[in-house]
N, CA and C of each residue as an Amber inpcrd file, in Angstrom:
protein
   306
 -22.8070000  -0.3270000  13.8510000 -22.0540000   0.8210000  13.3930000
 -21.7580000   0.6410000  11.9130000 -22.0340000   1.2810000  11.0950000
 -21.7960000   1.2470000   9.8120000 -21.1880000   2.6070000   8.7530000
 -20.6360000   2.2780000   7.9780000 -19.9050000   4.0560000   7.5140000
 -20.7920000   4.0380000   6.2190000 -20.0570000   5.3530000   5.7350000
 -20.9440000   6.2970000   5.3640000 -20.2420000   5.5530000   3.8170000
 -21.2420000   6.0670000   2.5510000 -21.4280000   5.2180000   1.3650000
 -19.6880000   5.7530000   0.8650000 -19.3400000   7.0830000   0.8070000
 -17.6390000   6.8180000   0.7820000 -16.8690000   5.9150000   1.3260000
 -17.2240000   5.8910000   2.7750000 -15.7860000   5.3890000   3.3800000
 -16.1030000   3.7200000   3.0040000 -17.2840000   3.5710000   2.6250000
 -17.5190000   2.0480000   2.7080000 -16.3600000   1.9390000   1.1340000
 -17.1500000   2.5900000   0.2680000 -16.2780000   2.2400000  -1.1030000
 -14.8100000   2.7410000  -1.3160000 -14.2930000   3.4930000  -0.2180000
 -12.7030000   3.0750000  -0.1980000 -12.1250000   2.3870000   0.7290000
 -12.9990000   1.4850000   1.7880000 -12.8300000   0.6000000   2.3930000
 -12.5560000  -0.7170000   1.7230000 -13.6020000  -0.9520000   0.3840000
 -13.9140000  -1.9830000  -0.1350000 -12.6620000  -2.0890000  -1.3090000
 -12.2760000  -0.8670000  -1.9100000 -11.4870000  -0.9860000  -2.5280000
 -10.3760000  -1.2760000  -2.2050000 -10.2050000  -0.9790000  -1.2530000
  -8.6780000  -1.2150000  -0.3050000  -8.3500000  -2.8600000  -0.1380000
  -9.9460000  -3.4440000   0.5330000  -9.6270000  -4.5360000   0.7110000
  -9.5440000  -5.4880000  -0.6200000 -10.3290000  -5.2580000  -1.3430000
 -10.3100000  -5.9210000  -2.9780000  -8.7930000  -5.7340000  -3.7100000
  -8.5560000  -4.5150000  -3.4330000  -6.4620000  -4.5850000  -4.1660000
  -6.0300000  -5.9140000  -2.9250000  -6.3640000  -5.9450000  -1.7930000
  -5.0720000  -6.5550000  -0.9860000  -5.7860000  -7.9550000  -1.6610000
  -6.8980000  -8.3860000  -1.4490000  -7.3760000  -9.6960000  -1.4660000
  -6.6440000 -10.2660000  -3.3760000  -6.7870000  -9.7260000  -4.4290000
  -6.3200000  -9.7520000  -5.6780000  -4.8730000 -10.2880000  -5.6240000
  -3.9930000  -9.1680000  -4.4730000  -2.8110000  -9.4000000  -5.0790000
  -2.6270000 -10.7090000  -3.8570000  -2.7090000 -11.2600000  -2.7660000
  -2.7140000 -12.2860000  -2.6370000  -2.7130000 -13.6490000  -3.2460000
  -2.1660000 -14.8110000  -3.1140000  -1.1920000 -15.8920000  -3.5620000
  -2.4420000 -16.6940000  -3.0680000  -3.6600000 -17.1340000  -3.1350000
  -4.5330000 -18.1750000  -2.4020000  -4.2360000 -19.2960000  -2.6710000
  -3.5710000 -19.8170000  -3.7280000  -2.9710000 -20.6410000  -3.7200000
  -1.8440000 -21.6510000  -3.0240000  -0.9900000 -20.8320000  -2.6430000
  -0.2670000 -20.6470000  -1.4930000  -0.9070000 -20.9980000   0.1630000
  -2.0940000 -19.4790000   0.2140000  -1.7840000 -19.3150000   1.4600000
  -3.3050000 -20.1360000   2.2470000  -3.9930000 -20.5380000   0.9300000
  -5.1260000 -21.2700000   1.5850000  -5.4360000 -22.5050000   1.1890000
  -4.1380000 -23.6360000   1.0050000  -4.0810000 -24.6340000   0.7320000
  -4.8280000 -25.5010000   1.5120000  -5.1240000 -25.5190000   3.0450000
  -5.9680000 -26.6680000   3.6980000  -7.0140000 -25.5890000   4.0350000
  -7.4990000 -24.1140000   3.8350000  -8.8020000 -23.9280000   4.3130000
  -9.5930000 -23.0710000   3.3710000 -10.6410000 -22.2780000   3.0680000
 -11.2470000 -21.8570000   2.4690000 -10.8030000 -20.2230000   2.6080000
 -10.2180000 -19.7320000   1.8800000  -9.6360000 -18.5830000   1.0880000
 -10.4190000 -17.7300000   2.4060000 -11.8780000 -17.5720000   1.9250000
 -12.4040000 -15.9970000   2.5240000 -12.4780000 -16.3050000   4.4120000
 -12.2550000 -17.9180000   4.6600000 -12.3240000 -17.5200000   6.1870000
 -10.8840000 -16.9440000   6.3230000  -9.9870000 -17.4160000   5.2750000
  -8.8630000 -17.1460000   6.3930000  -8.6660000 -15.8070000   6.0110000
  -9.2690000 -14.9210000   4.7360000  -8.9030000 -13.6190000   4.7290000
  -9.9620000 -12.6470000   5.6940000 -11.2490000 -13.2750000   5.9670000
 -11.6310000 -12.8690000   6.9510000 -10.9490000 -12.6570000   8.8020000
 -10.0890000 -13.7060000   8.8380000  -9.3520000 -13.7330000  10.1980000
  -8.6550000 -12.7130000   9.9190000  -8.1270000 -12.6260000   9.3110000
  -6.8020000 -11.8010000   8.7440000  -7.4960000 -10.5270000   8.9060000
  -8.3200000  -9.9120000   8.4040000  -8.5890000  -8.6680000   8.6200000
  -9.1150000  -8.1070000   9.7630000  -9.8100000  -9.0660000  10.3250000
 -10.1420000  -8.9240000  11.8130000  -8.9130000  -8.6060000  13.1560000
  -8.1030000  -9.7630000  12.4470000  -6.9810000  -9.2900000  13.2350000
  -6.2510000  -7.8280000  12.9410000  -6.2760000  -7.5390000  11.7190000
  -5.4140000  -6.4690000  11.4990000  -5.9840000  -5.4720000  11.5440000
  -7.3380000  -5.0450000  12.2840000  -8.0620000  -4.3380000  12.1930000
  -7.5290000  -3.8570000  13.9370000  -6.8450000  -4.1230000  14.1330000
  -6.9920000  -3.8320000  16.0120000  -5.2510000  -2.7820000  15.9160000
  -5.4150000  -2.1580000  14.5670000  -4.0480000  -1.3120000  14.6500000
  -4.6880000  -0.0060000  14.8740000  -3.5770000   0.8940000  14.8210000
  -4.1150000   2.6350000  15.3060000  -4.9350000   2.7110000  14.0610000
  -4.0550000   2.7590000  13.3360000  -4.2880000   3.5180000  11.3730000
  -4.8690000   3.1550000  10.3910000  -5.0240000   3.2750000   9.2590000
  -6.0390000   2.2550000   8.4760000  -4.2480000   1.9380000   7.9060000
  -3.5490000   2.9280000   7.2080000  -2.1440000   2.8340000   6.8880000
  -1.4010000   1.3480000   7.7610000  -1.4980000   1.6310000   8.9550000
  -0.7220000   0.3580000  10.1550000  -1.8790000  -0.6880000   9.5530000
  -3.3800000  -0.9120000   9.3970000  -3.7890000  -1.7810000   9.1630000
  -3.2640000  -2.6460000   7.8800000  -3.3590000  -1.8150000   6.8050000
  -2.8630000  -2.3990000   5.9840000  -1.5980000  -3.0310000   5.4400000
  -0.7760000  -2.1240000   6.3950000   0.7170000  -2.9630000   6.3450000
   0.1810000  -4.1500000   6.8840000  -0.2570000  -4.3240000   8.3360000
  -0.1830000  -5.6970000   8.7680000  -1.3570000  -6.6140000   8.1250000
  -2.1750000  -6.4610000   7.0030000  -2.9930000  -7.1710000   6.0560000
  -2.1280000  -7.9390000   5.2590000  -1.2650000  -6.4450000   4.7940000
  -0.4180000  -6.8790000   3.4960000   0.3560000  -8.6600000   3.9700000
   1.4760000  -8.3890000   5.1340000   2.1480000  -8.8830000   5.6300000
   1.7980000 -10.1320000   5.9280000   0.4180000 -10.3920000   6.2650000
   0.1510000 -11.5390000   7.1000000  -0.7240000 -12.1300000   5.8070000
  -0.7470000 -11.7790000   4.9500000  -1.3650000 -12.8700000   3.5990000
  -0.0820000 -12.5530000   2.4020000   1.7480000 -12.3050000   3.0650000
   2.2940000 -12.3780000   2.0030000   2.2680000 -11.7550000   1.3260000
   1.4500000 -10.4440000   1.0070000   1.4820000  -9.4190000  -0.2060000
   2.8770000  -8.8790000   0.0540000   3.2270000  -8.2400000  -1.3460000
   4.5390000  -7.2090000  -0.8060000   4.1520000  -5.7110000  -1.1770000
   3.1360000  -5.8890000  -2.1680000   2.9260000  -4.2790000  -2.1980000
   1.5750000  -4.0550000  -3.1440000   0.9740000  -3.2750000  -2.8430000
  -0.7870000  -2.9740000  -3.5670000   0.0340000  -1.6020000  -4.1580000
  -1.0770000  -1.4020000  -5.1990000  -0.9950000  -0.2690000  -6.2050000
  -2.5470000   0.6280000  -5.9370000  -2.1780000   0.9480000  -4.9120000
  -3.5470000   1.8780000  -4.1410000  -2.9330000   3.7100000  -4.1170000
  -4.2070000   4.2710000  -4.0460000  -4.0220000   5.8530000  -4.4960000
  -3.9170000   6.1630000  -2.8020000  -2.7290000   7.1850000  -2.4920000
  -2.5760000   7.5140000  -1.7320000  -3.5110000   8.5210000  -1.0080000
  -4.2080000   9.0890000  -1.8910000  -5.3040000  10.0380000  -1.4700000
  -6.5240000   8.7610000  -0.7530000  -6.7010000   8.0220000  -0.7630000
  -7.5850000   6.9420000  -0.3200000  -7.1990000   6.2930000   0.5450000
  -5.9000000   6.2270000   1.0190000  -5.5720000   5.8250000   2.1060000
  -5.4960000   7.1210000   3.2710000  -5.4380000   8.2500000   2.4650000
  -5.3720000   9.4060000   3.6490000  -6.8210000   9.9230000   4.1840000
  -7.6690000   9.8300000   2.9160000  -8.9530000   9.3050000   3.3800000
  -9.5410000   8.5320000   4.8640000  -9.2110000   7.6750000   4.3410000
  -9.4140000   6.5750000   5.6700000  -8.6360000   7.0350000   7.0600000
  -7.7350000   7.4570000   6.6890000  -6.5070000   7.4660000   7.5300000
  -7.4190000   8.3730000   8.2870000  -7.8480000   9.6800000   7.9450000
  -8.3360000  10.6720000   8.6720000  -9.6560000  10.3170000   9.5620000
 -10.5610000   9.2800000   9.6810000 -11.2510000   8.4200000  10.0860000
 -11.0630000   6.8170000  10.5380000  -9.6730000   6.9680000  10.6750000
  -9.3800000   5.5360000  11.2180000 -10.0280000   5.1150000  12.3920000
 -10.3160000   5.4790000  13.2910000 -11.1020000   5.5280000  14.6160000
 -12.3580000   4.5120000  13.6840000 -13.0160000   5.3640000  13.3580000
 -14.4890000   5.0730000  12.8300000 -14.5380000   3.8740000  12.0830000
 -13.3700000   3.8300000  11.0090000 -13.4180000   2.6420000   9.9380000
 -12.6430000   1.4350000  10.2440000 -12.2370000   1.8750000  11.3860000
 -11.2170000   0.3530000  12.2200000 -12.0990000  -0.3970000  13.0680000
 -12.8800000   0.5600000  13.7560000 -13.9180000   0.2020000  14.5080000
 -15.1500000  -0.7920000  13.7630000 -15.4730000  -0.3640000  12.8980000
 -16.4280000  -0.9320000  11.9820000 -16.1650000  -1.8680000  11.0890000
 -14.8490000  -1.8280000  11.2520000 -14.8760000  -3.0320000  10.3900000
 -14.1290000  -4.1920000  11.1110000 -13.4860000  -4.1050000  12.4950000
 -13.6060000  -5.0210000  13.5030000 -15.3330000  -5.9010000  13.8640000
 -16.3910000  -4.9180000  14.1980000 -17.5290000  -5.2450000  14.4100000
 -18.7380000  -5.6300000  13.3360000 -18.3280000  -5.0750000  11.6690000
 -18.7450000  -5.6850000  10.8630000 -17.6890000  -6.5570000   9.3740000
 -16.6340000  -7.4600000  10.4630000 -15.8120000  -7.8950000   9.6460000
 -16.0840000  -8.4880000   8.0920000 -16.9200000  -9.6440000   8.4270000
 -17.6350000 -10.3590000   7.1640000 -18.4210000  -9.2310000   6.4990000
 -19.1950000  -8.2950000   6.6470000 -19.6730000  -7.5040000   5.8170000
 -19.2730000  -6.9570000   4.8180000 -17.6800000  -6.2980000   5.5970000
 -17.3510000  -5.5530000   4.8100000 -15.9730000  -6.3290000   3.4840000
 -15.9620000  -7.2970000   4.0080000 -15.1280000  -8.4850000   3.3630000
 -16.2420000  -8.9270000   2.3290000 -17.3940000  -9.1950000   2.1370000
 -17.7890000  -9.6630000   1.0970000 -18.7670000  -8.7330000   0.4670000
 -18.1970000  -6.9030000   1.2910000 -18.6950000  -6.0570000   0.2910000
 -17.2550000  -5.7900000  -0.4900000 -16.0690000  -5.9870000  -0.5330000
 -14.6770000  -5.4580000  -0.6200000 -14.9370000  -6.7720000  -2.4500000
 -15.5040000  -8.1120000  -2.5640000 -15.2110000  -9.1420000  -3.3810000
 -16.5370000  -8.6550000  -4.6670000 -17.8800000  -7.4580000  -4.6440000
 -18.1840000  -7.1030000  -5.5960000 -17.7450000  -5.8860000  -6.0780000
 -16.2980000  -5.5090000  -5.4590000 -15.9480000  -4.4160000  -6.1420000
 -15.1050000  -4.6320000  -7.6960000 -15.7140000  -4.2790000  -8.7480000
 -15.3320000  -4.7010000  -9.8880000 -13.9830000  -3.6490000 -10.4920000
């Protein structure tokens, strides 16, 4: 299952603000940064919303707040089904499409 070339690039952007404002320093002192932000999104991928997803992203790597356009989260939001789904089943994909977003 894979989305469509939008939802991928406000997928990716979404995840690239959360991964940035994260502390890796901090929070991946005994393991390697992208597995554990990979767990992390996998897990937080099993919410209704992309909105509920990202609170519980934010939360569980310590962020307190991203500077993301609300129109891009309503985006998603309106396809959460589709982009929660897909990115449960293509977690790593879309995690190390989210790290060439410049």
């Amino acid at each position: 299952m894979s989305l469509n070339s939008e939802q991928e690039k406000n997928l990716s952007l979404l995840l690239k603000l959360v991964y940035d404002r994260a502390n890796w320093k901090r929070i991946g002192r005994n393991s390697y940064a992208l597995d554990v932000f990979s767990h992390k999104i996998k897990a937080a991928s099993h919410q209704p919303t992309v909105t509920t997803f990202m609170e519980k992203l934010c939360y569980s790597l310590g962020v307190q707040s991203i500077d993301v356009n609300p129109d891009l989260v309503k985006k998603l939001n309106e396809e959460s089904n589709v982009v929660l789904k897909a990115l449960r089943k293509e977690t790593i994909y879309y995690m190390l499409l989210s790290l060439e977003v410049k």
